[in-house]
C-alpha positions as CSV (number, residue, x, y, z in Angstrom):
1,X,150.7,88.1,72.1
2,X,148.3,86.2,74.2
3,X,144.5,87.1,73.8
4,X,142.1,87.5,77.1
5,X,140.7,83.9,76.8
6,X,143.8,82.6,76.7
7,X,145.0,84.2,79.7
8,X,144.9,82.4,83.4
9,X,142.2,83.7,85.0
10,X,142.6,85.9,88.4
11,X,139.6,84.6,89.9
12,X,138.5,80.8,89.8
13,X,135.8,79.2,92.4
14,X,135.7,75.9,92.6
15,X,132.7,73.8,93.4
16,X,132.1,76.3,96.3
17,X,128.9,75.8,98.4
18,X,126.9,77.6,101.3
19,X,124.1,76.0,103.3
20,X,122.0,77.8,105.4
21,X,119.7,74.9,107.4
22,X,117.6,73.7,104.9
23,X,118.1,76.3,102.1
24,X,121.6,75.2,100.1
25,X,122.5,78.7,99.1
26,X,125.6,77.8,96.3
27,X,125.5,74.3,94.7
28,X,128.9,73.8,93.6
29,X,129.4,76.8,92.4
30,X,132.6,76.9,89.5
31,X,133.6,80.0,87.5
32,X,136.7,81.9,86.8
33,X,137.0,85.5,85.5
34,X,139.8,86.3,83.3
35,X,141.9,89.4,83.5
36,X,140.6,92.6,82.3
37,X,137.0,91.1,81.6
38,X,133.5,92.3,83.0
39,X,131.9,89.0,83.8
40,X,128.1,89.3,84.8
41,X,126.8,87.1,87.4
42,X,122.7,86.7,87.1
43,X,119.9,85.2,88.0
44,X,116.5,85.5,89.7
45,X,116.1,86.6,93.0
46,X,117.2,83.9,95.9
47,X,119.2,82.4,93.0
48,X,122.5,82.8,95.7
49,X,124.2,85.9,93.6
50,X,124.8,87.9,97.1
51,X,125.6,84.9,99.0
52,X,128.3,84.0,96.6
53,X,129.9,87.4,96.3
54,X,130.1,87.2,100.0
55,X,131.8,84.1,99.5
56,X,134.5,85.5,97.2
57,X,135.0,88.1,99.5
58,X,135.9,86.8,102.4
59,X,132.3,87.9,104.8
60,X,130.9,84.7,104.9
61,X,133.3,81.2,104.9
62,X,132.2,78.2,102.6
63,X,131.2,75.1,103.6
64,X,133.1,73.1,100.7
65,X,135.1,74.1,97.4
66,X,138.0,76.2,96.8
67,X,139.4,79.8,96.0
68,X,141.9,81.3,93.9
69,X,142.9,84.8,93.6
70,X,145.7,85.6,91.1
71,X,146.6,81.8,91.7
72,X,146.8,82.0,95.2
73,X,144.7,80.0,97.5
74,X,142.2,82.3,99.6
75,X,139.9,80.0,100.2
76,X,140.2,80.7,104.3
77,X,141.6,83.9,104.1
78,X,139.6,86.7,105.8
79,X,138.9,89.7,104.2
80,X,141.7,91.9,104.5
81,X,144.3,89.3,103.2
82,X,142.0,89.3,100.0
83,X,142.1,93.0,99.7
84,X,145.9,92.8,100.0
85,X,145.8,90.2,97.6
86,X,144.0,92.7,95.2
87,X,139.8,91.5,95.5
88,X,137.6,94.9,96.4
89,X,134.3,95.3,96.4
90,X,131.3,97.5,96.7
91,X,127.8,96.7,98.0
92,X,124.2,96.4,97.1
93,X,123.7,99.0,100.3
94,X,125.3,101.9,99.8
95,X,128.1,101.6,102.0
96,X,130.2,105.4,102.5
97,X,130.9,107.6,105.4
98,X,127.2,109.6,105.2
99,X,128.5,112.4,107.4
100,X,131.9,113.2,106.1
101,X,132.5,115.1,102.9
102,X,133.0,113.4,99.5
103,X,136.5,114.9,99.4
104,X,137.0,113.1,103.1
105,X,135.6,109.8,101.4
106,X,138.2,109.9,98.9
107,X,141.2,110.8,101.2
108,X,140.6,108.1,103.5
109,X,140.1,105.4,100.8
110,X,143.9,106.8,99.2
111,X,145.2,106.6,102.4
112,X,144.4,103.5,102.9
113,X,145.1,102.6,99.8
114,X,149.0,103.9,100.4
115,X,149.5,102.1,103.3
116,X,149.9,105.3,105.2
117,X,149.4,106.4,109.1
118,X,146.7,108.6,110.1
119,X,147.0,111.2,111.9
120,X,144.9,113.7,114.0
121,X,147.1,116.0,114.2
122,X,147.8,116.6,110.5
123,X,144.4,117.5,108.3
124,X,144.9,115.2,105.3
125,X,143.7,118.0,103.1
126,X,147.2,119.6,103.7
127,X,149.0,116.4,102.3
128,X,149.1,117.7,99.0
129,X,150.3,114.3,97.7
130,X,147.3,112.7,99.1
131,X,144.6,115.3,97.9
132,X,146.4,115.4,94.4
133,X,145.7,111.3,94.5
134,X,141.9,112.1,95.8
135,X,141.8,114.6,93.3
136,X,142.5,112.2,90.6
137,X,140.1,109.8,91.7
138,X,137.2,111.9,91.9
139,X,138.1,112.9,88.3
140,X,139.1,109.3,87.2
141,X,135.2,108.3,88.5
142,X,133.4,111.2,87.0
143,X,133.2,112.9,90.4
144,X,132.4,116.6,90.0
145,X,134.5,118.8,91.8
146,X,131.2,121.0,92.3
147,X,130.2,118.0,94.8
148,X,134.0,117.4,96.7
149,X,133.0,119.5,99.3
150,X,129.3,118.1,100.1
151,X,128.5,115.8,102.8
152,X,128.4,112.2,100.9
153,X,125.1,111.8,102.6
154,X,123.4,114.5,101.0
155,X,124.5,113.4,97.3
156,X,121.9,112.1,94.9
157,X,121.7,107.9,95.0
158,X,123.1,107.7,92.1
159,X,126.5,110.2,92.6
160,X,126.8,108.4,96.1
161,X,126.8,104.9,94.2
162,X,129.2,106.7,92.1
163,X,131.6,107.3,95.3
164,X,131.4,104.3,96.6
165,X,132.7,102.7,93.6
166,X,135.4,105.2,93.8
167,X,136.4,103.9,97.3
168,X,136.6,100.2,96.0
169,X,138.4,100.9,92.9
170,X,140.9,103.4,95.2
171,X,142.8,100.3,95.8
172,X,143.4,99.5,92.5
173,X,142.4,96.0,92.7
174,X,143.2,93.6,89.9
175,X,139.5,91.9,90.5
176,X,136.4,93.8,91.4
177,X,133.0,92.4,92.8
178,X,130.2,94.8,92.3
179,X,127.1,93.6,93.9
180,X,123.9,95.3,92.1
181,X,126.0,98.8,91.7
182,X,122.5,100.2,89.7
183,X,120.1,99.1,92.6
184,X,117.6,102.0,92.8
185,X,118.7,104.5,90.4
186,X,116.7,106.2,87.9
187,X,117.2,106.0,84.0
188,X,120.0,108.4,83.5
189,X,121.7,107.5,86.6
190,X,121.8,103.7,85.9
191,X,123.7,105.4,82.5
192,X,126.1,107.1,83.4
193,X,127.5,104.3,85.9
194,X,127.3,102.0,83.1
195,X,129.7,104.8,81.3
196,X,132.1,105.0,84.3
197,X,131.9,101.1,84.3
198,X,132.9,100.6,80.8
199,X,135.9,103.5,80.5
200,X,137.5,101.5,82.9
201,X,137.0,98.1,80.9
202,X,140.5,96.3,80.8
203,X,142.0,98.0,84.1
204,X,140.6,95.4,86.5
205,X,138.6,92.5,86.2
206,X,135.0,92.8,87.4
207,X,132.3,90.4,88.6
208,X,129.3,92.2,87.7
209,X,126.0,90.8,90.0
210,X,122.8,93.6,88.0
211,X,119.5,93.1,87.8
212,X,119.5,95.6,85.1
213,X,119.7,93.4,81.9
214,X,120.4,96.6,79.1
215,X,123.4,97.1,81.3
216,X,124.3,93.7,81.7
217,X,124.4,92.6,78.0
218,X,126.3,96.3,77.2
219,X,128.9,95.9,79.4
220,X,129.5,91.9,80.2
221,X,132.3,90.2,78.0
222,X,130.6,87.2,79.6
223,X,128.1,86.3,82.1
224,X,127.1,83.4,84.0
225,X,123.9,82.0,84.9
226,X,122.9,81.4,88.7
227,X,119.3,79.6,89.7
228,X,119.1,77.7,92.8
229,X,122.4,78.2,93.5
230,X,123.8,76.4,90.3
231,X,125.6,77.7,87.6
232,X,123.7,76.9,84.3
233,X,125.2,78.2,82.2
234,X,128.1,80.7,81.2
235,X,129.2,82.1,77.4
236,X,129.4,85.3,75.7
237,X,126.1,88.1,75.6
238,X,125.3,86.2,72.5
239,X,125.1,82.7,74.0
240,X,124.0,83.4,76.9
241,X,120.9,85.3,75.0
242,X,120.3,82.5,72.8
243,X,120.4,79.6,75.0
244,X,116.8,78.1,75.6
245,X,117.6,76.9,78.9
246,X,118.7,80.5,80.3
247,X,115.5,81.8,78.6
248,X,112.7,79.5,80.3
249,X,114.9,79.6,83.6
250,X,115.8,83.4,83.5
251,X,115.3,85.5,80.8
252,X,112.0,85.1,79.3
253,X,111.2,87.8,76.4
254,X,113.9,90.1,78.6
255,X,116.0,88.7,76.2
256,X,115.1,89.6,72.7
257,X,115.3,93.1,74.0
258,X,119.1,93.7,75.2
């Protein structure tokens, strides 16, 4: 039986680059995230973390290097032929339909997930196929029923970060970009994600950009290094923790603490 590492990878870049004017964004940019693995993407701010995601994801073309998702070449392809391809995402702004209900959230994202029409003239709570999907999702992504029926814009940050990574992972994607899915929660908050994260380990691979470096070195099965749009380095928590060039370029003391 074949381990992860030796597995192909669902996700390579390679030598990607983005230049804005003067300001060369990715540098070349090679990595490739294997199937199953969470492989963390960090680095200090203006490193070219979001730029990159947006990149893989189809909102923003490169300028030069390649793309393949589940060995297919997406290097041109806009963002819908990605999703179909099995890339989702979630973003660093909360991105979730404020005034609808959490319970609508999750419908829509099913729906769309299943391919199937919408229709005004048929409440999609009376699909019971459809709800019984939404139903499973909100459980699936520790969603409490208590909140189904609240408008998604009157959620706590951290349950609506919760939901929106519901709606990504709806489509059951086989590779997952989260960009900064702890940005601006609190303690507990920035926990229990990391909990949903990692019960879902192996179902999908996931591209992990965080700030936060306790939940970076919990959950990554690797993680790469990005400063001035270059990849520095890339190895396991361990290497990564113990390489001296990460340290002085990154790190710093951060390190001996995760």
């Amino acid at each position: 039986m074949s381990t992860r590492s030796e597995a192909s990878p669902v996700l390579v870049a390679t030598q990607l680059s983005k230049r804005y004017g003067a300001l060369q964004a990715c540098d070349q940019v090679s990595l490739s995230v294997l199937p199953g693995e969470i492989h963390a993407l960090i680095g200090p701010n203006g490193a070219g973390k979001s730029t990159l995601i947006n990149v893989l994801s189809g909102a923003v073309a490169p300028d030069s290097g390649g793309l393949l998702l589940n060995g297919r070449d997406v290097t041109r392809a806009p963002i819908q032929q990605r999703v179909a391809a099995g890339l989702a995402r979630s973003y660093q702004i909360t991105n979730i339909f404020q005034k609808s209900s959490v319970m609508d959230n999750l419908l829509i994202a099913v729906q769309a997930q299943q391919g199937s029409q919408f229709s005004f003239l048929r409440s999609r709570e009376r699909d019971t196929v459809l709800y019984s999907a939404a139903q499973a999702l909100a459980l699936e992504c520790s969603i409490d029923a208590s909140l189904w029926d609240l408008s998604a814009g009157t959620l706590p940050h951290g349950e609506q970060r919760k939901l929106e990574f519901a709606l990504a992972w709806a489509a059951r994607p086989s590779v997952l970009l989260l960009d900064e899915p702890m940005a601006g929660m609190g303690p507990d908050e920035t926990l229990r994600l990391t909990e949903l994260i990692e019960s879902l380990r192996g179902r999908a691979a996931m591209l992990l950009v965080e700030h936060d470096m306790q939940a970076v070195f919990r959950l990554a099965d690797r993680i790469s290094v990005l400063v001035y749009g270059r990849v520095i380095a890339t190895g396991t928590p361990e290497e990564i923790r113990a390489n001296e060039t990460v340290r002085q370029a990154y790190l710093g003391d951060e390190g001996s603490t995760c």
